[in-house]
PyMOL Python script that loads the backbone (N, CA, C, O; Angstrom):
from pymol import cmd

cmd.read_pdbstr("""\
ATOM      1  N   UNK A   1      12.306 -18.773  10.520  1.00  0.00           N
ATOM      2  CA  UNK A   1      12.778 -19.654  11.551  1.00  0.00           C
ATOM      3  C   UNK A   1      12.818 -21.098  11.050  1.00  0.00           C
ATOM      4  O   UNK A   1      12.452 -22.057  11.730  1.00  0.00           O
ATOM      5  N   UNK A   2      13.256 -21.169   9.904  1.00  0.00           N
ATOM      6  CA  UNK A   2      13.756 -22.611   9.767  1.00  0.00           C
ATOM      7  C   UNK A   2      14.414 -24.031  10.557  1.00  0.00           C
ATOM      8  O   UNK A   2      14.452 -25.225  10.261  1.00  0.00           O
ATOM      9  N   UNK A   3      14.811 -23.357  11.507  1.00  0.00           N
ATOM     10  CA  UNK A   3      15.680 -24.475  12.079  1.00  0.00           C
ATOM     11  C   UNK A   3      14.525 -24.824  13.450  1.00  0.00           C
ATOM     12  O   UNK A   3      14.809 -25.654  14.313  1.00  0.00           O
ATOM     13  N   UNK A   4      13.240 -24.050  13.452  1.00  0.00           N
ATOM     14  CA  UNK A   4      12.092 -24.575  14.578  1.00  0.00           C
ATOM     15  C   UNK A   4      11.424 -25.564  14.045  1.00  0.00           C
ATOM     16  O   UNK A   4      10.752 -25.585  13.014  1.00  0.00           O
ATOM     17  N   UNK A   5      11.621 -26.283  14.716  1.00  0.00           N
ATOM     18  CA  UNK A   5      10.160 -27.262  13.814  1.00  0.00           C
ATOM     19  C   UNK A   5       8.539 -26.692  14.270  1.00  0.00           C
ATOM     20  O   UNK A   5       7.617 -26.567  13.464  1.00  0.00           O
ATOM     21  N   UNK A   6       8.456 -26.392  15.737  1.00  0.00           N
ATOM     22  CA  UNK A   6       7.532 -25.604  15.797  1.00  0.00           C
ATOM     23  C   UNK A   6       7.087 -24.493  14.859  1.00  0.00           C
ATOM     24  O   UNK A   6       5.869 -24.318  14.886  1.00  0.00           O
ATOM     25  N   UNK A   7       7.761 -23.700  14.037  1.00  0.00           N
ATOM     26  CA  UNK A   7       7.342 -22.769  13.221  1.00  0.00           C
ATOM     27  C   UNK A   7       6.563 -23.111  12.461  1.00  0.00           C
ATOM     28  O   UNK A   7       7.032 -23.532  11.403  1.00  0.00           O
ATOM     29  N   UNK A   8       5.207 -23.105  12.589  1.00  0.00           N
ATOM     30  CA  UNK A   8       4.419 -23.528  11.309  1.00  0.00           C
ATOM     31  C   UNK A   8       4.232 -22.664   9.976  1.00  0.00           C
ATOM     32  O   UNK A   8       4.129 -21.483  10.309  1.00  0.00           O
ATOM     33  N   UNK A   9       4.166 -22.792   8.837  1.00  0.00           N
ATOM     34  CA  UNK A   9       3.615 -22.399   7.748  1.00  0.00           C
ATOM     35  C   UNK A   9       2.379 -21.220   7.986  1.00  0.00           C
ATOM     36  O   UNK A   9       2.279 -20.287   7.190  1.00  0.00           O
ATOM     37  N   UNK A  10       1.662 -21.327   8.893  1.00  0.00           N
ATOM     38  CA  UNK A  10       1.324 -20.439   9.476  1.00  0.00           C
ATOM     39  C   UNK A  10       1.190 -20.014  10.186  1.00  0.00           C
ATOM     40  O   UNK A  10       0.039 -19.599  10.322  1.00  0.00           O
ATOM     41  N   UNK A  11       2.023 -19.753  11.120  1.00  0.00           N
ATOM     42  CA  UNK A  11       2.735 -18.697  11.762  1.00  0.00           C
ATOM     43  C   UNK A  11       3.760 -17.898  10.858  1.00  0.00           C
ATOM     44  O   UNK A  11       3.854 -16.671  10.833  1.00  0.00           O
ATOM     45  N   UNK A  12       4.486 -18.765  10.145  1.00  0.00           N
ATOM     46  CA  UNK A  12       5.038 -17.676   8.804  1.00  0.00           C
ATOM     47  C   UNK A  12       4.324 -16.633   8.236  1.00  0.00           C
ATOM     48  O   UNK A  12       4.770 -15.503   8.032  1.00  0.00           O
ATOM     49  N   UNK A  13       3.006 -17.103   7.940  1.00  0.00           N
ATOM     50  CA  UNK A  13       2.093 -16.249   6.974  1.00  0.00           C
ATOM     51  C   UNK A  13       1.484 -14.919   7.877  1.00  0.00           C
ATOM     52  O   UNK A  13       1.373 -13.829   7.315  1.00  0.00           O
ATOM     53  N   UNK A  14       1.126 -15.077   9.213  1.00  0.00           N
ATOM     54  CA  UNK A  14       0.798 -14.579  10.163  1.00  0.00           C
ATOM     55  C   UNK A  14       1.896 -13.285  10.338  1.00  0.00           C
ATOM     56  O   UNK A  14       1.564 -12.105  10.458  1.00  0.00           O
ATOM     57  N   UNK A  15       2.875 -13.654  10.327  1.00  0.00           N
ATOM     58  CA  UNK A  15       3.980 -12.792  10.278  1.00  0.00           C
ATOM     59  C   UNK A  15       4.388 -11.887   9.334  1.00  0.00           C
ATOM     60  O   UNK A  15       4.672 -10.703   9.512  1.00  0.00           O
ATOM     61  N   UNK A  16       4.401 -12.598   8.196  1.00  0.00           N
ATOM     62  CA  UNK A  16       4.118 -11.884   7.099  1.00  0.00           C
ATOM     63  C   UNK A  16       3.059 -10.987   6.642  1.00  0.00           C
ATOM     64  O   UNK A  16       3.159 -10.118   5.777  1.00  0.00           O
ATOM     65  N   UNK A  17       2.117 -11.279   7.272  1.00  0.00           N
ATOM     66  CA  UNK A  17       0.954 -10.150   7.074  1.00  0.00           C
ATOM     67  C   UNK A  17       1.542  -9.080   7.872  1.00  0.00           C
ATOM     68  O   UNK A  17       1.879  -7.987   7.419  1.00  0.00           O
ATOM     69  N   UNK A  18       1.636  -9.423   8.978  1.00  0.00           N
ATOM     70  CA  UNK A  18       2.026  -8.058  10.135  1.00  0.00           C
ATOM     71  C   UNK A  18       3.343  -7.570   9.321  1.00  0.00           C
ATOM     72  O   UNK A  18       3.314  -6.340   9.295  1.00  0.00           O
ATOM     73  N   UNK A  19       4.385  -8.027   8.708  1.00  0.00           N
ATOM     74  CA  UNK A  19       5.336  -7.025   8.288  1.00  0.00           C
ATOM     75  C   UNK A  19       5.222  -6.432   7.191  1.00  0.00           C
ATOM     76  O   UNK A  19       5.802  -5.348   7.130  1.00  0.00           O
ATOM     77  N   UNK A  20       4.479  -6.888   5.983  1.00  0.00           N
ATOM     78  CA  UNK A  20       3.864  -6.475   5.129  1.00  0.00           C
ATOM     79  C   UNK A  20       3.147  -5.205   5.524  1.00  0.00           C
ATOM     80  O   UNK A  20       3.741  -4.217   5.094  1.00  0.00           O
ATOM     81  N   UNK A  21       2.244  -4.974   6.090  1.00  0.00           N
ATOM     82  CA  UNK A  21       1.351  -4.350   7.309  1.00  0.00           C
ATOM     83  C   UNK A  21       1.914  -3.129   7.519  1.00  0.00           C
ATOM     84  O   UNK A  21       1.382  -2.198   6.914  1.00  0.00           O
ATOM     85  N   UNK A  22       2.973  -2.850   8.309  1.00  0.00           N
ATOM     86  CA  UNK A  22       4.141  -2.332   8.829  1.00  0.00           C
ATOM     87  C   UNK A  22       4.774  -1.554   8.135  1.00  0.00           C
ATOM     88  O   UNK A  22       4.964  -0.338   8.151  1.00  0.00           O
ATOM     89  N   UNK A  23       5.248  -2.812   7.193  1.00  0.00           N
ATOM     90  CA  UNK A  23       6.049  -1.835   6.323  1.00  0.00           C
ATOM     91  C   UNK A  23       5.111  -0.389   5.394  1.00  0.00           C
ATOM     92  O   UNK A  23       5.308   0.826   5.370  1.00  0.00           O
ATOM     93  N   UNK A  24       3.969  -1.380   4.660  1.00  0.00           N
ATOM     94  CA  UNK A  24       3.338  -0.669   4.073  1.00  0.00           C
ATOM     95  C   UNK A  24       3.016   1.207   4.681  1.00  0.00           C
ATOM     96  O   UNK A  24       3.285   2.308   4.201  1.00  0.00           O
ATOM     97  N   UNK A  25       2.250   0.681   6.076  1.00  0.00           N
ATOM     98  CA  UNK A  25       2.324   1.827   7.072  1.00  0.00           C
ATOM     99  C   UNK A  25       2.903   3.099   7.581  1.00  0.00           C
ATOM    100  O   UNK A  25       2.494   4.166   8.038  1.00  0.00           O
ATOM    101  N   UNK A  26       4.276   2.396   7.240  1.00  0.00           N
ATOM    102  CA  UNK A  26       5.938   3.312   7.863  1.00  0.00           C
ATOM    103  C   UNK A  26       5.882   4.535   6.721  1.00  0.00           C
ATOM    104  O   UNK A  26       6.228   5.636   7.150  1.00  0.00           O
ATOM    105  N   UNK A  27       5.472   4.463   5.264  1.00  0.00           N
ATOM    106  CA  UNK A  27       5.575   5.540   4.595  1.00  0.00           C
ATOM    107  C   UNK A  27       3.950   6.410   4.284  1.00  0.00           C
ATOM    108  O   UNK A  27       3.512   7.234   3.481  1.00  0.00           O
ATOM    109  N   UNK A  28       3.728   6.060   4.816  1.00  0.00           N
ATOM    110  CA  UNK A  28       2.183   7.065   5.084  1.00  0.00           C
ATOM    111  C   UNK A  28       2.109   7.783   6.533  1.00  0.00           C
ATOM    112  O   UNK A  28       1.494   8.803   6.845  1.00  0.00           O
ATOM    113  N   UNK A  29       2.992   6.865   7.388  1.00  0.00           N
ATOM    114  CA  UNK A  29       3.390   7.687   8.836  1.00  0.00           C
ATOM    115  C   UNK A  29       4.008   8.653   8.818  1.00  0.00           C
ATOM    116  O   UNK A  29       3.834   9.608   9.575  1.00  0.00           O
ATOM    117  N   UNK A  30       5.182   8.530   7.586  1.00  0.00           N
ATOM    118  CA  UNK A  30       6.515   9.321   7.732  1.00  0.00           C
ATOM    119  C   UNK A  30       5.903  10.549   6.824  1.00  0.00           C
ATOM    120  O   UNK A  30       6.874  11.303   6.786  1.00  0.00           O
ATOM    121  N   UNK A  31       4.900  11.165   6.099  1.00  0.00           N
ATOM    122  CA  UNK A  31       4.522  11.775   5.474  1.00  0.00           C
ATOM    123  C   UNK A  31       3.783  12.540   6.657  1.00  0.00           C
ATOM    124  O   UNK A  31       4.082  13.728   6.783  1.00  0.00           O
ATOM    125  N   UNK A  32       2.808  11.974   7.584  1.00  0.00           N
ATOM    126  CA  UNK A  32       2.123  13.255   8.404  1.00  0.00           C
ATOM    127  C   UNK A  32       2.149  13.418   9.711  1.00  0.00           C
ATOM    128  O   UNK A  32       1.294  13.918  10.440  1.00  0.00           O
ATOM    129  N   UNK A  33       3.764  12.713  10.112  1.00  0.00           N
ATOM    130  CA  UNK A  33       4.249  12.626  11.294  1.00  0.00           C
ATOM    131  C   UNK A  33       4.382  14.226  11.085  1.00  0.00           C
ATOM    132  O   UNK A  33       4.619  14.736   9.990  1.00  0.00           O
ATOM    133  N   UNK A  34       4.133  15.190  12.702  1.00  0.00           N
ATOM    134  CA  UNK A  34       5.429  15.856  12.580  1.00  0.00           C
ATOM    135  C   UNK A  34       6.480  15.898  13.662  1.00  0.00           C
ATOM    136  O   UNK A  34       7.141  16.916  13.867  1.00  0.00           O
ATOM    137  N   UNK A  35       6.593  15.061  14.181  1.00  0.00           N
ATOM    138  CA  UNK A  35       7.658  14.657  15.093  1.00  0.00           C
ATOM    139  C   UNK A  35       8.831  14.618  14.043  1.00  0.00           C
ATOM    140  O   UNK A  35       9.830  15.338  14.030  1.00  0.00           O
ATOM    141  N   UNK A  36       8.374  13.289  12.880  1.00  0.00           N
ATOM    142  CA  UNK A  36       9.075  12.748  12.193  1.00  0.00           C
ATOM    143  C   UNK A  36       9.472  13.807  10.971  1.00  0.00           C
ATOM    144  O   UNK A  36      10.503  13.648  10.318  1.00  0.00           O
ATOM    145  N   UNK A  37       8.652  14.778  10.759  1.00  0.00           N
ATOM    146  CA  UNK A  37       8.994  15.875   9.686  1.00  0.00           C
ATOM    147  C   UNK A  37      10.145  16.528  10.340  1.00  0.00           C
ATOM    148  O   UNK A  37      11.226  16.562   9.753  1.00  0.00           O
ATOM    149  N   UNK A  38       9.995  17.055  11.522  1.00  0.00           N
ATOM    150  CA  UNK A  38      10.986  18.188  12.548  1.00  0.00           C
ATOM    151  C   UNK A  38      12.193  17.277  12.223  1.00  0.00           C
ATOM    152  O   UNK A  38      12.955  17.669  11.339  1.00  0.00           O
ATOM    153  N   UNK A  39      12.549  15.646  13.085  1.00  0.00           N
ATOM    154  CA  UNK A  39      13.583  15.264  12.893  1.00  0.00           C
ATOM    155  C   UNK A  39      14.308  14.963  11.835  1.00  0.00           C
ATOM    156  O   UNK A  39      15.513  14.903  11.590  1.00  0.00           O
ATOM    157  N   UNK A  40      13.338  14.790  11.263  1.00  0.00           N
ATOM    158  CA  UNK A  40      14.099  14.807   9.693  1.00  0.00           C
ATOM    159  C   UNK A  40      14.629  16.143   8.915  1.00  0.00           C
ATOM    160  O   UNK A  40      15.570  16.079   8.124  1.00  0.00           O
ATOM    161  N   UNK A  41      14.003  17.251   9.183  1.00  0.00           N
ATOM    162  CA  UNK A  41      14.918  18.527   8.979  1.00  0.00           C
ATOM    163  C   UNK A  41      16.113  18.636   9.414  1.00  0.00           C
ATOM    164  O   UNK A  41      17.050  18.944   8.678  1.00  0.00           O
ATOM    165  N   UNK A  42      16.265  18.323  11.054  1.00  0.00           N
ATOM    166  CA  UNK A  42      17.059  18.457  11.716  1.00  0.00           C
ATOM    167  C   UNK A  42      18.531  17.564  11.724  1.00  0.00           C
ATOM    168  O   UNK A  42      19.700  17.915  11.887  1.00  0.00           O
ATOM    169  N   UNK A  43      18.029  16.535  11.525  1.00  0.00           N
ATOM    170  CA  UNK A  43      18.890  15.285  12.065  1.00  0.00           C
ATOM    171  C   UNK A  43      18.699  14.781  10.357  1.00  0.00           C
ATOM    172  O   UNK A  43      19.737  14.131  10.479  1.00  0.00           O
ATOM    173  N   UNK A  44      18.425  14.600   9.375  1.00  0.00           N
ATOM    174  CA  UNK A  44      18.155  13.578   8.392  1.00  0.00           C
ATOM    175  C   UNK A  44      17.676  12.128   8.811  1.00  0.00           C
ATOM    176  O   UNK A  44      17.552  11.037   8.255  1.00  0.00           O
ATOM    177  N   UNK A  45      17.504  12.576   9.861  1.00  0.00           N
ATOM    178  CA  UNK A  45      16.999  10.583  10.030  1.00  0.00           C
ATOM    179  C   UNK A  45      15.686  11.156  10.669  1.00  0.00           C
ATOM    180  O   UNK A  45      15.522  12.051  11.498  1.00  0.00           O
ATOM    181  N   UNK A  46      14.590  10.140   9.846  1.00  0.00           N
ATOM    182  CA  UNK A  46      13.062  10.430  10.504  1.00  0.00           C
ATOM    183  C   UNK A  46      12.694   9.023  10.905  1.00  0.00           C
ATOM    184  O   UNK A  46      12.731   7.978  10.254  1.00  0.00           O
ATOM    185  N   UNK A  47      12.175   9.375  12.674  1.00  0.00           N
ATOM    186  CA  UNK A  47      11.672   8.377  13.383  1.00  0.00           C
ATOM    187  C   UNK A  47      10.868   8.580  14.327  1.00  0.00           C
ATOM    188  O   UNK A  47      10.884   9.782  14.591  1.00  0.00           O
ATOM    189  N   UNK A  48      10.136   7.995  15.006  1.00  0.00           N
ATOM    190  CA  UNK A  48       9.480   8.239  16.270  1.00  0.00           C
ATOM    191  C   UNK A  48       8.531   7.188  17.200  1.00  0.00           C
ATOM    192  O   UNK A  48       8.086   6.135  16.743  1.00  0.00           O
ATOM    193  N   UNK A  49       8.313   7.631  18.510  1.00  0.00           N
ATOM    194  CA  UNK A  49       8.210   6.778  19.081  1.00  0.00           C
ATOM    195  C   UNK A  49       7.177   5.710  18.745  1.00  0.00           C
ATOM    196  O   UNK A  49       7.340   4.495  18.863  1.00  0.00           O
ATOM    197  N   UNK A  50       5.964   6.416  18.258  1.00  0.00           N
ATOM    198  CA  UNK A  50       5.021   5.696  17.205  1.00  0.00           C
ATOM    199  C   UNK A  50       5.306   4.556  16.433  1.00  0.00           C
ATOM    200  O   UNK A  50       4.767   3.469  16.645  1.00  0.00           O
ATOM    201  N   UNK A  51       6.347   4.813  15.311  1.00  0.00           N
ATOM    202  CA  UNK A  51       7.132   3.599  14.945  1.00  0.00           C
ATOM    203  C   UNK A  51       7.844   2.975  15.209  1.00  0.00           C
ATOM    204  O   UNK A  51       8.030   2.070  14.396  1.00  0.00           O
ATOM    205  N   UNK A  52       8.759   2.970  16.494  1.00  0.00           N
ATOM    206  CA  UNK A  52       9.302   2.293  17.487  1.00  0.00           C
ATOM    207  C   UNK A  52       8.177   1.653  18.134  1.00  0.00           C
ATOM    208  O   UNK A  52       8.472   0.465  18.261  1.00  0.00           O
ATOM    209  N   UNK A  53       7.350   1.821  18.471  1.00  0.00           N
ATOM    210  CA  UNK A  53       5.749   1.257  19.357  1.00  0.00           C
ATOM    211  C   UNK A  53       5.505   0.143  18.469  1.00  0.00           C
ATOM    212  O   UNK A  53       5.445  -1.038  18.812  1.00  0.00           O
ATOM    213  N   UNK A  54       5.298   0.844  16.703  1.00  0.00           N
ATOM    214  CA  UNK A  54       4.456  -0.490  15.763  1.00  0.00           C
ATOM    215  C   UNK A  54       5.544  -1.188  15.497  1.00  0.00           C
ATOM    216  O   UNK A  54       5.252  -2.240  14.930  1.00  0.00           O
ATOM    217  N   UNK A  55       6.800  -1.031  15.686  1.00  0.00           N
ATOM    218  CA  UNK A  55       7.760  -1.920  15.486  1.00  0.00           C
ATOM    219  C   UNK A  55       8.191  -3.180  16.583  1.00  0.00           C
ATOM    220  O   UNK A  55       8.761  -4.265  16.470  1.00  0.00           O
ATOM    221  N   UNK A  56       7.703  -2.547  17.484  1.00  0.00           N
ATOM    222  CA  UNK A  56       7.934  -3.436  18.741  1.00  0.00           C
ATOM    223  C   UNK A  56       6.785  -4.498  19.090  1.00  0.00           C
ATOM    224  O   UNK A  56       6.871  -5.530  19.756  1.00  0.00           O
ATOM    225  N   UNK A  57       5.700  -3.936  18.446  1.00  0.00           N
ATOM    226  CA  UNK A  57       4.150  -4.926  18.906  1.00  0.00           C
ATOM    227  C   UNK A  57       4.192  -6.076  17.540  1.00  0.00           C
ATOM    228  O   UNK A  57       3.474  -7.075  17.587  1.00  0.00           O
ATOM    229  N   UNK A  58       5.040  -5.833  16.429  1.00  0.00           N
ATOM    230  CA  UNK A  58       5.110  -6.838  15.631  1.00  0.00           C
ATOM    231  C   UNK A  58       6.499  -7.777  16.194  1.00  0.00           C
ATOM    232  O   UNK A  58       6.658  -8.969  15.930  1.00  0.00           O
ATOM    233  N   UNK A  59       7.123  -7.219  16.744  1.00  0.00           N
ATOM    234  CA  UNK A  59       8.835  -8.475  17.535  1.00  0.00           C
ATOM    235  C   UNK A  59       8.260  -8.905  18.413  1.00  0.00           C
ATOM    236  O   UNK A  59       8.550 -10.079  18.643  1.00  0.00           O
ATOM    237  N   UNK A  60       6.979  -8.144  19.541  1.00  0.00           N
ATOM    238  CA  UNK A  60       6.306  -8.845  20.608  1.00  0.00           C
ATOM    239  C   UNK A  60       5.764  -9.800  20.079  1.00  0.00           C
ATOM    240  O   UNK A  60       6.128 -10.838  20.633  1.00  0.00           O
ATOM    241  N   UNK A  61       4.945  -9.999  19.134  1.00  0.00           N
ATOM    242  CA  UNK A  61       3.573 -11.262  19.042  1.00  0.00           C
ATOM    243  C   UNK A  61       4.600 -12.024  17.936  1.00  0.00           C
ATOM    244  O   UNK A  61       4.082 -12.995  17.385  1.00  0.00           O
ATOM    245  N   UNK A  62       5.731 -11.769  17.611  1.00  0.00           N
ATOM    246  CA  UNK A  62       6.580 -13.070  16.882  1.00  0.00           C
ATOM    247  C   UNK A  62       7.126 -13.670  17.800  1.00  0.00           C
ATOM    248  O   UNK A  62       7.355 -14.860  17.586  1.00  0.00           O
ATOM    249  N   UNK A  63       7.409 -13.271  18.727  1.00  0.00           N
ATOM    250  CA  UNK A  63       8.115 -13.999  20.182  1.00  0.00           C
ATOM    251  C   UNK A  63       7.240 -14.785  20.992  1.00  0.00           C
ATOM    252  O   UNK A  63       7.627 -15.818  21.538  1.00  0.00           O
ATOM    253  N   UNK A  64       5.739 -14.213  21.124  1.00  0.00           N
ATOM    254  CA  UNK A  64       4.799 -14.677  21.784  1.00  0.00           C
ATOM    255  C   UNK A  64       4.288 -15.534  20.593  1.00  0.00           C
ATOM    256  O   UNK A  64       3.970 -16.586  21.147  1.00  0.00           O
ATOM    257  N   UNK A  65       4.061 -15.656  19.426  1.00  0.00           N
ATOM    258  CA  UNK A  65       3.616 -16.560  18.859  1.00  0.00           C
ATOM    259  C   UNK A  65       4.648 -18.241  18.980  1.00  0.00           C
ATOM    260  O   UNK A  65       4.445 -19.448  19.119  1.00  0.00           O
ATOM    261  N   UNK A  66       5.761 -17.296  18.818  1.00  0.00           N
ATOM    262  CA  UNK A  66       6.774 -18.488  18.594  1.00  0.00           C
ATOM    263  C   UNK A  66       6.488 -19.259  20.045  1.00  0.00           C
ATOM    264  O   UNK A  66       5.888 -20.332  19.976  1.00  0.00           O
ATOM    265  N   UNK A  67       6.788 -18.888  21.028  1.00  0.00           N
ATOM    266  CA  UNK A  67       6.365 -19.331  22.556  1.00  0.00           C
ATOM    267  C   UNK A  67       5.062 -20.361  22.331  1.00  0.00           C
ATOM    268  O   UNK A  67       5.246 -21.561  22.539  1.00  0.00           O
ATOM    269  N   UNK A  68       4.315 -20.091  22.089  1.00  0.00           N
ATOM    270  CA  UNK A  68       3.092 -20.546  22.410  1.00  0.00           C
ATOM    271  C   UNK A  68       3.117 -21.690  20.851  1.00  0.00           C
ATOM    272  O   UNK A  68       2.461 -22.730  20.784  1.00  0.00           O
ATOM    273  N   UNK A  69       4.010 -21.170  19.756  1.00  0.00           N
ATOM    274  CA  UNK A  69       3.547 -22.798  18.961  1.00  0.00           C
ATOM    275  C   UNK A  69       4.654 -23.780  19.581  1.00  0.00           C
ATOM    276  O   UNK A  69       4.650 -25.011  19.576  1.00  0.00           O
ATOM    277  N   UNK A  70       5.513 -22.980  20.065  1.00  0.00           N
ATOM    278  CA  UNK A  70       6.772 -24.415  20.735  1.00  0.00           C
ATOM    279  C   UNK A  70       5.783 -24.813  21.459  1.00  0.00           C
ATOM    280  O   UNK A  70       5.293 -25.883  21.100  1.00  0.00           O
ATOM    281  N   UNK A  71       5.221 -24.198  22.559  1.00  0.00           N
ATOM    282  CA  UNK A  71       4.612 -25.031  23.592  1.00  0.00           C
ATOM    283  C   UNK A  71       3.558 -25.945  22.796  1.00  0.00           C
ATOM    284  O   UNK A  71       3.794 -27.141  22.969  1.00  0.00           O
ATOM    285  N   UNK A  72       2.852 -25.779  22.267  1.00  0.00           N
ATOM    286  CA  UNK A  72       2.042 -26.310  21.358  1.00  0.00           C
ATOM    287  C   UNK A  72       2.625 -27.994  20.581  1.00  0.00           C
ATOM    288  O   UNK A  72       1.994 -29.017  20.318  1.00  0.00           O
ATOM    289  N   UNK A  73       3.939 -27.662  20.430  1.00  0.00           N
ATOM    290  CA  UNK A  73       4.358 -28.372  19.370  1.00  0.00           C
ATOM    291  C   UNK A  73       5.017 -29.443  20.777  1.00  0.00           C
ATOM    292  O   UNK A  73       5.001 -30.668  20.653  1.00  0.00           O
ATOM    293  N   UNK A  74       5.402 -28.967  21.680  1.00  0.00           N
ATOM    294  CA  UNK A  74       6.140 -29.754  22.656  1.00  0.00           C
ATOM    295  C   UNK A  74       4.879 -30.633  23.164  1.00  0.00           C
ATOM    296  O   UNK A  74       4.830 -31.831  22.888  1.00  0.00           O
ATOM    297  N   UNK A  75       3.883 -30.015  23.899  1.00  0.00           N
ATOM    298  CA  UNK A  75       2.788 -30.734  24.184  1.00  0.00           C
ATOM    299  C   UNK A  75       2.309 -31.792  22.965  1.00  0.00           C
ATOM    300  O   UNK A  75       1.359 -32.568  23.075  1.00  0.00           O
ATOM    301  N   UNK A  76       3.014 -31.682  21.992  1.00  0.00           N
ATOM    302  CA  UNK A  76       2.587 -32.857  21.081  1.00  0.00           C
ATOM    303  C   UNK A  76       3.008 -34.012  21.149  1.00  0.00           C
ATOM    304  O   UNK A  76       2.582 -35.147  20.934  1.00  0.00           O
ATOM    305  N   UNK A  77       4.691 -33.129  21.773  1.00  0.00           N
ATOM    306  CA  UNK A  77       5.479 -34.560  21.203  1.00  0.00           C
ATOM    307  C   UNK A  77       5.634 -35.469  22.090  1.00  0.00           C
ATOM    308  O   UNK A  77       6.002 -36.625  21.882  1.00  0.00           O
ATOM    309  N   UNK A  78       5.181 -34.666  23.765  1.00  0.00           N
ATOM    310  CA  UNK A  78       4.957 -35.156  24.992  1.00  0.00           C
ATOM    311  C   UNK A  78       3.755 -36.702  24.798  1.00  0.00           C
ATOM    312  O   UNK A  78       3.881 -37.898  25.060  1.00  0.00           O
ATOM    313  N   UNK A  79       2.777 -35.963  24.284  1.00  0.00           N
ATOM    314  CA  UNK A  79       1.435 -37.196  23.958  1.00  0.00           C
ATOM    315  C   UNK A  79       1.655 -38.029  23.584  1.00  0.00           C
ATOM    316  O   UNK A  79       1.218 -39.081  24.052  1.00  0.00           O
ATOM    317  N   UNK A  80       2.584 -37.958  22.371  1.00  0.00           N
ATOM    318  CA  UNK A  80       2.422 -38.924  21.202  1.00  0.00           C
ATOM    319  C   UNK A  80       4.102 -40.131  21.832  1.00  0.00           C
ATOM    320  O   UNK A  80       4.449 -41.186  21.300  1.00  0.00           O
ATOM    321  N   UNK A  81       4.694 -39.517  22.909  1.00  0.00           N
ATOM    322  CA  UNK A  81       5.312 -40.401  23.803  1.00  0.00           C
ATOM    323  C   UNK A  81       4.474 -41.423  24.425  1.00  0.00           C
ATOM    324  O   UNK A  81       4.842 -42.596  24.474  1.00  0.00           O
ATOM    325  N   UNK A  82       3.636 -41.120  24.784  1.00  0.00           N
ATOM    326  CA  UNK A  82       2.321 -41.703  26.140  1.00  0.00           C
ATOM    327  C   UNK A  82       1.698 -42.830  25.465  1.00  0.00           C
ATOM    328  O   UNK A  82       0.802 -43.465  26.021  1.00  0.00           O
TER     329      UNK A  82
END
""", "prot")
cmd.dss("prot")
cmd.show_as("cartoon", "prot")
cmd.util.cbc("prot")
cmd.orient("prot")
């Protein structure tokens, strides 16, 4: 998020752990899923709601992080008006 000024350096890093995280995760899931074994016989594409879940709780807390450093960063710039 370059173009936030709110985005801090860490909140980058923060993020980066969780997708790092994630990613790492997704191929140790996809090995003893068997949701994800069945669909993947079936269909060639292996997925499931599990990784739709850990995929979604890492877009949740980047949205909620981002939220809360704007507010953060706005309440700054509010003060330093005063």
């Amino acid at each position: 998020m370059p173009d936030c000024p709110w985005w801090t350096a860490a909140d980058a890093a923060e993020l980066d752990i969780l997708a790092r995280a994630l990613v790492k995760g997704v191929p140790w899931h996809l090995e003893r899923c068997q949701v994800v074994t069945a669909a993947l016989e079936e269909t060639g594409y292996a997925w499931c709601k599990h990784l739709s879940a850990a995929v979604e709780e890492v877009l949740e807390w980047r949205d909620m992080r981002e939220a809360y450093s704007r507010a953060v960063w706005l309440r700054a710039q509010t003060e330093a008006i005063r």
